[in-house]
N, CA, C and O atoms as a Tinker XYZ file with bonds, in Angstrom:
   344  protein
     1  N    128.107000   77.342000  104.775000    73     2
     2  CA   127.497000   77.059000  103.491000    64     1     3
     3  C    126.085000   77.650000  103.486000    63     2     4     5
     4  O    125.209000   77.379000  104.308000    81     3
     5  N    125.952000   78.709000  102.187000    73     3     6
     6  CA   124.071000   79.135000  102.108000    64     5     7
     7  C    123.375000   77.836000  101.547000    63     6     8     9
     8  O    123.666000   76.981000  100.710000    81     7
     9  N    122.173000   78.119000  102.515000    73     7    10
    10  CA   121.404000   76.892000  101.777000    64     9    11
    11  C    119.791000   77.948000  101.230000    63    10    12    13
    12  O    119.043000   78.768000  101.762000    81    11
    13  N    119.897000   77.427000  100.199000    73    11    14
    14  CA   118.873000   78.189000   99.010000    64    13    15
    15  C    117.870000   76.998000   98.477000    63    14    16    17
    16  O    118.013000   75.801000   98.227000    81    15
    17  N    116.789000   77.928000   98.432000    73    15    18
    18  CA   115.521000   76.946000   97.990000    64    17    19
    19  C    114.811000   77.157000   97.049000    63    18    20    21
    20  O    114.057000   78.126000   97.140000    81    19
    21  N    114.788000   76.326000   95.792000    73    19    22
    22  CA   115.087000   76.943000   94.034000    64    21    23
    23  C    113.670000   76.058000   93.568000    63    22    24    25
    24  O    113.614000   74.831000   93.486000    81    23
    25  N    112.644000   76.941000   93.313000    73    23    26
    26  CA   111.809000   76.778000   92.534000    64    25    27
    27  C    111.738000   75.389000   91.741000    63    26    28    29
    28  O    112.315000   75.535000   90.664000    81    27
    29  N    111.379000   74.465000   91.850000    73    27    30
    30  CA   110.910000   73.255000   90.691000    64    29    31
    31  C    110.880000   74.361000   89.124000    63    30    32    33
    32  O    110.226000   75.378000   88.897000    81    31
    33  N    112.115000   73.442000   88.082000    73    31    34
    34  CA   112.211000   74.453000   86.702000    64    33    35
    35  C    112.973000   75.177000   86.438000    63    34    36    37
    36  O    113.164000   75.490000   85.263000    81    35
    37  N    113.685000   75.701000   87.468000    73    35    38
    38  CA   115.124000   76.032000   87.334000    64    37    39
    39  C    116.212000   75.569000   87.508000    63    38    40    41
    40  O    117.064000   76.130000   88.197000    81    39
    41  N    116.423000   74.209000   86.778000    73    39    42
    42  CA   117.649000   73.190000   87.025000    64    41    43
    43  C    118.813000   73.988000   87.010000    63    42    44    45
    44  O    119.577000   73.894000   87.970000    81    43
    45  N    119.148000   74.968000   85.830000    73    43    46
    46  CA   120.081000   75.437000   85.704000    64    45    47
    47  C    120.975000   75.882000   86.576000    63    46    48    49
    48  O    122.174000   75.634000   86.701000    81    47
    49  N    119.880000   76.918000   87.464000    73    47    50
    50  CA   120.270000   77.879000   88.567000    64    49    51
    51  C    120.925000   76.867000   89.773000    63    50    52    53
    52  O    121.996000   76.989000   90.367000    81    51
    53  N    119.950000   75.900000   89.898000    73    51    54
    54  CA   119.958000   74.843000   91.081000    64    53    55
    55  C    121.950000   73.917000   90.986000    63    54    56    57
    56  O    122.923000   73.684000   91.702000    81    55
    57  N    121.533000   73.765000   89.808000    73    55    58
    58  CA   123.046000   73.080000   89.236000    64    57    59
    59  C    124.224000   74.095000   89.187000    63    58    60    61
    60  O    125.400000   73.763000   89.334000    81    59
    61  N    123.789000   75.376000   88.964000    73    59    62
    62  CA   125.113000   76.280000   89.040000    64    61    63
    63  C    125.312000   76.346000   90.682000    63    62    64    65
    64  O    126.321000   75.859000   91.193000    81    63
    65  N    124.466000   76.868000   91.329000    73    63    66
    66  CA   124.740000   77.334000   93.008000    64    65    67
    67  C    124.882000   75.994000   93.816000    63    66    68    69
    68  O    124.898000   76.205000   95.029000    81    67
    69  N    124.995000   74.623000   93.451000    73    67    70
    70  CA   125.484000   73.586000   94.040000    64    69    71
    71  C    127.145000   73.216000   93.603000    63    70    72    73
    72  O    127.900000   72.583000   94.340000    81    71
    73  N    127.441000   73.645000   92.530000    73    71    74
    74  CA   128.788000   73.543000   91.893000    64    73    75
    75  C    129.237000   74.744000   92.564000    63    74    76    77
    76  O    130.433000   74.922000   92.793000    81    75
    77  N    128.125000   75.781000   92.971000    73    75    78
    78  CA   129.299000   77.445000   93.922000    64    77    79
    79  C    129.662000   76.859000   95.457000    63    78    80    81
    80  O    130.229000   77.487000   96.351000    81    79
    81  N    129.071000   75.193000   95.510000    73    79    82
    82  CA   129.114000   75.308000   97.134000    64    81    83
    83  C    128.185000   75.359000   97.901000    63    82    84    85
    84  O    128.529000   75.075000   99.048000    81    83
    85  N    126.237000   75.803000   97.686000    73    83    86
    86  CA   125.917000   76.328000   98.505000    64    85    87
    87  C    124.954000   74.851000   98.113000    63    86    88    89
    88  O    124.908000   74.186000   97.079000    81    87
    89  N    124.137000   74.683000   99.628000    73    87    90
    90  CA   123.269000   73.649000   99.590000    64    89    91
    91  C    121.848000   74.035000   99.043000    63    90    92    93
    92  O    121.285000   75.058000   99.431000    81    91
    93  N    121.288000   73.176000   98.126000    73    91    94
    94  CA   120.452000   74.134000   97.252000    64    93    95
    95  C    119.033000   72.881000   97.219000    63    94    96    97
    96  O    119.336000   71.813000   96.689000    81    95
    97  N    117.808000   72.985000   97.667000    73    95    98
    98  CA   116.816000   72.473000   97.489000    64    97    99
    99  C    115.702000   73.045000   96.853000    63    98   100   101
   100  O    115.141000   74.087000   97.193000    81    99
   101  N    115.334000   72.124000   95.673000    73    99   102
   102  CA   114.443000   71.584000   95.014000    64   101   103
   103  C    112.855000   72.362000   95.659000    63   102   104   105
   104  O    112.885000   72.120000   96.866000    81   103
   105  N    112.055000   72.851000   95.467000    73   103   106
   106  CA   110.283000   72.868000   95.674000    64   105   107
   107  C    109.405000   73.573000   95.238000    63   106   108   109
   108  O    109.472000   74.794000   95.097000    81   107
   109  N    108.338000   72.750000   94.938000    73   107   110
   110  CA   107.214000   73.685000   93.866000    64   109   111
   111  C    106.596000   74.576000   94.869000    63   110   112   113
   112  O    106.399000   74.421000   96.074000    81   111
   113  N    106.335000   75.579000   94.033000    73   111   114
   114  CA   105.610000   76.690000   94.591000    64   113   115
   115  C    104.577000   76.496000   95.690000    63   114   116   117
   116  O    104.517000   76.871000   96.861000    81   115
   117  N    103.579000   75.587000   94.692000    73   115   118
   118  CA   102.096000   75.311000   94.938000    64   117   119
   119  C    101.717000   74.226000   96.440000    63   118   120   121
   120  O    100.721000   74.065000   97.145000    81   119
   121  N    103.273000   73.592000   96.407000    73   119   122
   122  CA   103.290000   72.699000   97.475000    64   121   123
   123  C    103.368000   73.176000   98.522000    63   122   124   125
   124  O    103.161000   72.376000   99.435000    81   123
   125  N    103.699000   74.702000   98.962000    73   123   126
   126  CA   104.883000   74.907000   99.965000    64   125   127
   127  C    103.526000   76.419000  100.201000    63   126   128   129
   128  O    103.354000   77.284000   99.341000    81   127
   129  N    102.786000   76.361000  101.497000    73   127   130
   130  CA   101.736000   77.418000  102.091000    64   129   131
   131  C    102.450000   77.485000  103.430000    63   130   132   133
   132  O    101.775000   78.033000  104.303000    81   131
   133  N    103.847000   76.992000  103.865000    73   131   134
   134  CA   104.183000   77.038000  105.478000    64   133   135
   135  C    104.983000   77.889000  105.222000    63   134   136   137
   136  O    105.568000   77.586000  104.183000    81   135
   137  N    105.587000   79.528000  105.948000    73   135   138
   138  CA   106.565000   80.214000  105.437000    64   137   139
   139  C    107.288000   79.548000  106.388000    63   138   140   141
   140  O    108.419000   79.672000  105.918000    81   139
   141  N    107.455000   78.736000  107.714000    73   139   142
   142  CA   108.117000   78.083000  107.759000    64   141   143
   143  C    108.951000   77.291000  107.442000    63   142   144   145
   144  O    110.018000   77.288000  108.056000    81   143
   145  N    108.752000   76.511000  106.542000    73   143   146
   146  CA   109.453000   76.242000  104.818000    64   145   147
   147  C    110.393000   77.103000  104.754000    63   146   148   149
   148  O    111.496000   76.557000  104.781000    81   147
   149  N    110.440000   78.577000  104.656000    73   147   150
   150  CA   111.294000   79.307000  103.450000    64   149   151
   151  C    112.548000   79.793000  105.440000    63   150   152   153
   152  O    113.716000   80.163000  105.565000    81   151
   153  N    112.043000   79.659000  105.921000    73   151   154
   154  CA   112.498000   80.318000  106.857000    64   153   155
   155  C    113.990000   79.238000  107.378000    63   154   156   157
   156  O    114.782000   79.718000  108.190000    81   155
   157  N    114.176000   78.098000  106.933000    73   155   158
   158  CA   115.461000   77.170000  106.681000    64   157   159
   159  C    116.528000   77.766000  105.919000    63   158   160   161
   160  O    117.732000   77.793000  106.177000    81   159
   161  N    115.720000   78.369000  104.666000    73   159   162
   162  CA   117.199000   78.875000  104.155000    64   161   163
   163  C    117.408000   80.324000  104.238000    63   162   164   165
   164  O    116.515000   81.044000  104.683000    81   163
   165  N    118.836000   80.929000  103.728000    73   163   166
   166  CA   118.970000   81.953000  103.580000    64   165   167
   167  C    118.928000   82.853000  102.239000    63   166   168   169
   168  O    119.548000   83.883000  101.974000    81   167
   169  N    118.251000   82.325000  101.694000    73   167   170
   170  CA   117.454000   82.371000   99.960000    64   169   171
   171  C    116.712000   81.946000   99.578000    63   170   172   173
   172  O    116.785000   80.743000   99.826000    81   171
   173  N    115.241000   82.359000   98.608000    73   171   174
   174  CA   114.786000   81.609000   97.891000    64   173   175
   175  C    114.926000   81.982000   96.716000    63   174   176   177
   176  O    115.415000   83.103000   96.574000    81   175
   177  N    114.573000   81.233000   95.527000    73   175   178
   178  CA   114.624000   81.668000   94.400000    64   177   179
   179  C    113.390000   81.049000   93.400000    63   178   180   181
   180  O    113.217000   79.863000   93.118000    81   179
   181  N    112.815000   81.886000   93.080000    73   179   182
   182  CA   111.549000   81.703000   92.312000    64   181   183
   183  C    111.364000   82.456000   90.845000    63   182   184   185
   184  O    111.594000   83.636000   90.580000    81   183
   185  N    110.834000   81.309000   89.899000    73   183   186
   186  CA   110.504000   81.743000   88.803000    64   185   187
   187  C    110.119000   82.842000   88.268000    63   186   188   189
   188  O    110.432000   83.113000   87.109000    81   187
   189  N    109.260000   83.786000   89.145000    73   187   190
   190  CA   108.442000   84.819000   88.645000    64   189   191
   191  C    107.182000   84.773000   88.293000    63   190   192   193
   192  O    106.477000   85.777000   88.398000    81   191
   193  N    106.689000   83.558000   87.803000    73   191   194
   194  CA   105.272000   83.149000   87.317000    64   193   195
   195  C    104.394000   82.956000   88.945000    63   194   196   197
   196  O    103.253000   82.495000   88.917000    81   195
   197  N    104.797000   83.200000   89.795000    73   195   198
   198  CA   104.203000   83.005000   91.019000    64   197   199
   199  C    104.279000   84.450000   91.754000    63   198   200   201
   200  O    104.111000   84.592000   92.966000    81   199
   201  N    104.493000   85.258000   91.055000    73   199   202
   202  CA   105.011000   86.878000   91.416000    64   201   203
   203  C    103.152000   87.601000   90.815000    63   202   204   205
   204  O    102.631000   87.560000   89.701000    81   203
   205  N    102.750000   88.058000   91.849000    73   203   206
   206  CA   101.644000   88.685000   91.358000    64   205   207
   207  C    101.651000   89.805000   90.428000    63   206   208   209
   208  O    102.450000   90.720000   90.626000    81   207
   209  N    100.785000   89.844000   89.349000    73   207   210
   210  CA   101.246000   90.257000   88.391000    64   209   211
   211  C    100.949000   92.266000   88.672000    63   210   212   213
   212  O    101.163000   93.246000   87.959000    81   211
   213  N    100.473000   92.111000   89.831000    73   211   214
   214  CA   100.380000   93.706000   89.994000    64   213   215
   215  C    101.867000   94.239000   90.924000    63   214   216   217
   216  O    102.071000   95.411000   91.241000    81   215
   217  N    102.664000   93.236000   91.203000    73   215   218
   218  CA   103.883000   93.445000   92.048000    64   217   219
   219  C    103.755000   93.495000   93.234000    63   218   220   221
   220  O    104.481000   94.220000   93.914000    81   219
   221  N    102.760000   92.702000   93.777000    73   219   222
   222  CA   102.690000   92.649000   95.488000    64   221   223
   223  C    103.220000   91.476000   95.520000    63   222   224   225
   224  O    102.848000   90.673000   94.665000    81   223
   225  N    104.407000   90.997000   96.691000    73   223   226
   226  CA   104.859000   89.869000   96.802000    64   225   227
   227  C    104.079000   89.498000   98.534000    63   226   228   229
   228  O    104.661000   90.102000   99.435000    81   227
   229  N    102.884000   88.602000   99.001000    73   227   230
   230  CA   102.468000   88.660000   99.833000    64   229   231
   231  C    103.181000   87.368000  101.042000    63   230   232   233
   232  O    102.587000   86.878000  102.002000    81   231
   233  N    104.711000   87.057000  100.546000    73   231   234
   234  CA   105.762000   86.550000  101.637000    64   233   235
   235  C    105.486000   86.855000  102.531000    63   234   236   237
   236  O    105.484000   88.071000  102.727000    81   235
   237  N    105.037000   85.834000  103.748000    73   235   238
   238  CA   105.276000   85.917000  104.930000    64   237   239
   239  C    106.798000   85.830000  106.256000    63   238   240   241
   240  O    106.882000   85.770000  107.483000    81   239
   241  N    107.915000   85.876000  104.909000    73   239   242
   242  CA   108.803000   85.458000  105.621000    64   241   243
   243  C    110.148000   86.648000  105.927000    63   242   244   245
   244  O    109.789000   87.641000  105.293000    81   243
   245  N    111.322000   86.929000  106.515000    73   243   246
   246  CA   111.831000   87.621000  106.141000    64   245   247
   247  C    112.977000   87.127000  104.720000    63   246   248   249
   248  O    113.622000   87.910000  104.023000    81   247
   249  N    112.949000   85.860000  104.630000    73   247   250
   250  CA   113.701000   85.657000  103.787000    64   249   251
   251  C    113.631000   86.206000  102.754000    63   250   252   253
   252  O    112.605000   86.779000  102.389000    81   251
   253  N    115.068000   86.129000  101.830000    73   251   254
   254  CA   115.234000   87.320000  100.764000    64   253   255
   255  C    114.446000   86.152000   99.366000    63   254   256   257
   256  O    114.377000   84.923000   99.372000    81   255
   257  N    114.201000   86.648000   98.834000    73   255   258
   258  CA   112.867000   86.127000   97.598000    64   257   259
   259  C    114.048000   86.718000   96.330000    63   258   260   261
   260  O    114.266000   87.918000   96.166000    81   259
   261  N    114.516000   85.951000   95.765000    73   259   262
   262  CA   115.141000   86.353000   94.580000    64   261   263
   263  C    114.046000   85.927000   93.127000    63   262   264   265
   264  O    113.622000   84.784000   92.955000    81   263
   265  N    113.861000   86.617000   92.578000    73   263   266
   266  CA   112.804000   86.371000   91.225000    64   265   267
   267  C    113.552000   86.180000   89.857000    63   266   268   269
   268  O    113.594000   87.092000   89.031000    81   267
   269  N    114.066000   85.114000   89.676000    73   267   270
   270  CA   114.939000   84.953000   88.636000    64   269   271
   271  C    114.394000   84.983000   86.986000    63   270   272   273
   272  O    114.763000   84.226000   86.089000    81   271
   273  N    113.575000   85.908000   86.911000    73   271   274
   274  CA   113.005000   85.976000   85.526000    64   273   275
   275  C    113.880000   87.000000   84.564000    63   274   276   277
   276  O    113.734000   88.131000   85.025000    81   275
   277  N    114.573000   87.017000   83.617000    73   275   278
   278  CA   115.479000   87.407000   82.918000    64   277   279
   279  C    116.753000   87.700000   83.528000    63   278   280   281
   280  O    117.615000   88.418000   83.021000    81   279
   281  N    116.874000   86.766000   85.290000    73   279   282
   282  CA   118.541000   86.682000   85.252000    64   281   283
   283  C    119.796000   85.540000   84.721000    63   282   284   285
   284  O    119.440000   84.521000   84.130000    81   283
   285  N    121.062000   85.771000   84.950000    73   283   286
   286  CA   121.358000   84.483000   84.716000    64   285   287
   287  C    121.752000   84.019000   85.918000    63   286   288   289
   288  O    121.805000   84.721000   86.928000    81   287
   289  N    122.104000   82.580000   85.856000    73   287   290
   290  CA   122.551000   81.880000   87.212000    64   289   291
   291  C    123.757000   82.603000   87.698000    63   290   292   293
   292  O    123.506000   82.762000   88.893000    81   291
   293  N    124.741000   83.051000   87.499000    73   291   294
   294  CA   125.712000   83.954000   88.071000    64   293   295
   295  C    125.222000   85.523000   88.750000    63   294   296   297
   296  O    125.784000   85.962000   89.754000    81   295
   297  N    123.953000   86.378000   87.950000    73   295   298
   298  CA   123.755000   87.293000   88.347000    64   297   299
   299  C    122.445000   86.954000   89.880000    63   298   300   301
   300  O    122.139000   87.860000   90.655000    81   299
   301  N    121.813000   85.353000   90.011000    73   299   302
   302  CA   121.229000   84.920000   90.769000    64   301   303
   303  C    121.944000   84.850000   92.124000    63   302   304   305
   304  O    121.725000   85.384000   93.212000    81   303
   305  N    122.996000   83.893000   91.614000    73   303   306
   306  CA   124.290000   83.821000   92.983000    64   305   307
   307  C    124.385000   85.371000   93.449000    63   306   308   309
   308  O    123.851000   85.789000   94.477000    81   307
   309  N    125.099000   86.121000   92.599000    73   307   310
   310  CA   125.117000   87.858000   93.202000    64   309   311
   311  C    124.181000   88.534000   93.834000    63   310   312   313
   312  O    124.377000   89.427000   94.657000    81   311
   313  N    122.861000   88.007000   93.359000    73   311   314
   314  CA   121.932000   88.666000   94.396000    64   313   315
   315  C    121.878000   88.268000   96.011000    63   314   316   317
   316  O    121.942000   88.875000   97.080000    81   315
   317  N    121.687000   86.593000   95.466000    73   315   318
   318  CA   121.782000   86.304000   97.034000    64   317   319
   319  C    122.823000   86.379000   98.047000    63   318   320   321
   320  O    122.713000   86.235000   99.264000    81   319
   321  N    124.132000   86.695000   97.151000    73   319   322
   322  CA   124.766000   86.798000   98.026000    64   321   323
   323  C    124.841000   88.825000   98.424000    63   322   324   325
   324  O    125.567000   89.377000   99.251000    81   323
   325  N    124.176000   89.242000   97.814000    73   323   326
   326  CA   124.347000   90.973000   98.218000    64   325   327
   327  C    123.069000   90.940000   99.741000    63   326   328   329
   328  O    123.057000   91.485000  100.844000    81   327
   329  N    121.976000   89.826000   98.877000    73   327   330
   330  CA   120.632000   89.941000  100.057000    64   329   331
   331  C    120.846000   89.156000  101.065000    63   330   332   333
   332  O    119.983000   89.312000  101.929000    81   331
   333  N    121.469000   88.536000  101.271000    73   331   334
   334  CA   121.260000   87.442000  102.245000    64   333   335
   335  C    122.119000   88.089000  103.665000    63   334   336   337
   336  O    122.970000   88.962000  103.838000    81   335
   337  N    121.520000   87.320000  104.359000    73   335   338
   338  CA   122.193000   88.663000  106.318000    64   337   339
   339  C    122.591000   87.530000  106.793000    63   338   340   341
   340  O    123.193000   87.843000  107.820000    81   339
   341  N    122.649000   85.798000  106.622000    73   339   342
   342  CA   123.330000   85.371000  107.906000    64   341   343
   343  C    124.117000   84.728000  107.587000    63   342   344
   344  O    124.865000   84.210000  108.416000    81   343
């Protein structure tokens, strides 16, 4: 089972990829400075409003960072499952 870690605000996404099966947690951006944190799952998925607006993503982690700003929850699942390695 992927376990994915979904932005606080995207219920939708969170509620679709728990009905696909995959274990899916809840956390705000602003809370979370340990990339240790992101390094549990094999996805994250974030709003975009936390995406610097010049396009540097300054992740410390290797995890795959999905930016769900004009996707839908099905084309979200597809990413992570094209990005994700384990």
């Amino acid at each position: 089972m992927k376990k994915v870690a979904v932005e606080k605000g995207l219920g939708d996404v969170e509620q679709y990829l728990s009905n696909q099966g995959y274990s899916v947690r809840e956390f705000e951006m602003n809370s979370i400075e340990n990339s240790k944190f992101y390094d549990q799952f094999d996805a994250v998925v974030v709003t975009g409003g936390s995406v610097n607006v010049m396009g540097y993503e300054d992740t410390k982690t290797k995890v795959p960072q999905i930016i769900a700003d004009g996707l839908t929850a099905e084309e979200i699942k597809r990413e992570i499952d094209n990005k994700s390695i384990r």
